[in-house]
C-alpha positions in Angstrom: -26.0 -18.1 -18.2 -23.7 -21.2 -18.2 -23.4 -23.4 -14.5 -20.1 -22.9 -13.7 -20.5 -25.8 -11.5 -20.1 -27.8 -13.9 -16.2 -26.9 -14.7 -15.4 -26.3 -10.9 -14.1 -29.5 -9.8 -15.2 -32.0 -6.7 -12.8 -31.1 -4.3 -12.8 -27.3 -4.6 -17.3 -27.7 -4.5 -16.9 -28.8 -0.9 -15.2 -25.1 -0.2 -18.1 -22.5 1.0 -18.4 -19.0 0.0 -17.9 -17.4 3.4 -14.5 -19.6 3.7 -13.7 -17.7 0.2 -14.7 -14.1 1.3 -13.0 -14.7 4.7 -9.9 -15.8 2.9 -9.3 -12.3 1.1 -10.7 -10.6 4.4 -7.8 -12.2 6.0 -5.4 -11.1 3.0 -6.6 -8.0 3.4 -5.7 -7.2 6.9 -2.3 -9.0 6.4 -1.6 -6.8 3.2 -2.2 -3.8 5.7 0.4 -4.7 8.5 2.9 -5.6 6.2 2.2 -2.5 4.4 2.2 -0.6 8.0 5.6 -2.3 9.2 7.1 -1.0 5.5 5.9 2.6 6.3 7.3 2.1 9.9 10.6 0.9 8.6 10.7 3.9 6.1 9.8 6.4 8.8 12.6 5.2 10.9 14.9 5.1 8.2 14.1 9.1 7.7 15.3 9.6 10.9 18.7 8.3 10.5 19.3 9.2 7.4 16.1 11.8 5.9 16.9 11.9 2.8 17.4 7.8 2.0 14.0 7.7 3.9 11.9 9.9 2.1 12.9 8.5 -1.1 11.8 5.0 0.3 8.7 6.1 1.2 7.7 8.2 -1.7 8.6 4.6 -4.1 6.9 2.0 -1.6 3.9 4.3 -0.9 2.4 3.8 -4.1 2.7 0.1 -4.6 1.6 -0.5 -0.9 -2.1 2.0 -1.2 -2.5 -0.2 -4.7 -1.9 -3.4 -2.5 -4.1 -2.6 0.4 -6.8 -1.0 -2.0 -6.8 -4.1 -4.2 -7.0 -7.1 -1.6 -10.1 -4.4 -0.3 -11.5 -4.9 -3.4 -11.1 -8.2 -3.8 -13.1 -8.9 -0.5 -15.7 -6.3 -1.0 -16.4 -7.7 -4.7 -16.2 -11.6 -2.8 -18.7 -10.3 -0.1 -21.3 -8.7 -2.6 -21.6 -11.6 -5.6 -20.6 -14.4 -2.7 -22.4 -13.5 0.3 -26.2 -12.4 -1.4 
């Protein structure tokens, strides 16, 4: 297998893994509340106006599970080849 050290370059070197991993943990949990201020602001749209609201929520909800699910993964898969 080729050293990857080799192409990473001296300032990024100094940068440890768990900085890396807590980096996308942090994403993660920001991806979530802005994700569950969206859903708020959706759900109190269907209360003044139901029909405006539910058609926000059923387009956002898609993109905002693929967001939270993917910063997940990007944490879980930084914590398991990273963090060994």
């Amino acid at each position: 297998m080729p050293d990857a050290s080799k192409h990473e370059t001296t300032w990024t070197q100094s940068i440890t893994n768990e900085s890396v991993c807590q980096y996308f943990y942090v994403i993660f949990f920001v991806t979530a509340l802005l994700a569950a201020i969206a859903v708020g602001m959706d759900v109190l749209l269907m209360f003044k106006r139901p029909a405006l609201g539910m058609s926000m929520l059923i387009r956002s909800a898609p993109a905002l599970i693929l967001a939270i699910a993917n910063s997940l993964f990007l944490y879980i898969l930084c914590a398991r080849t990273l963090l060994k």
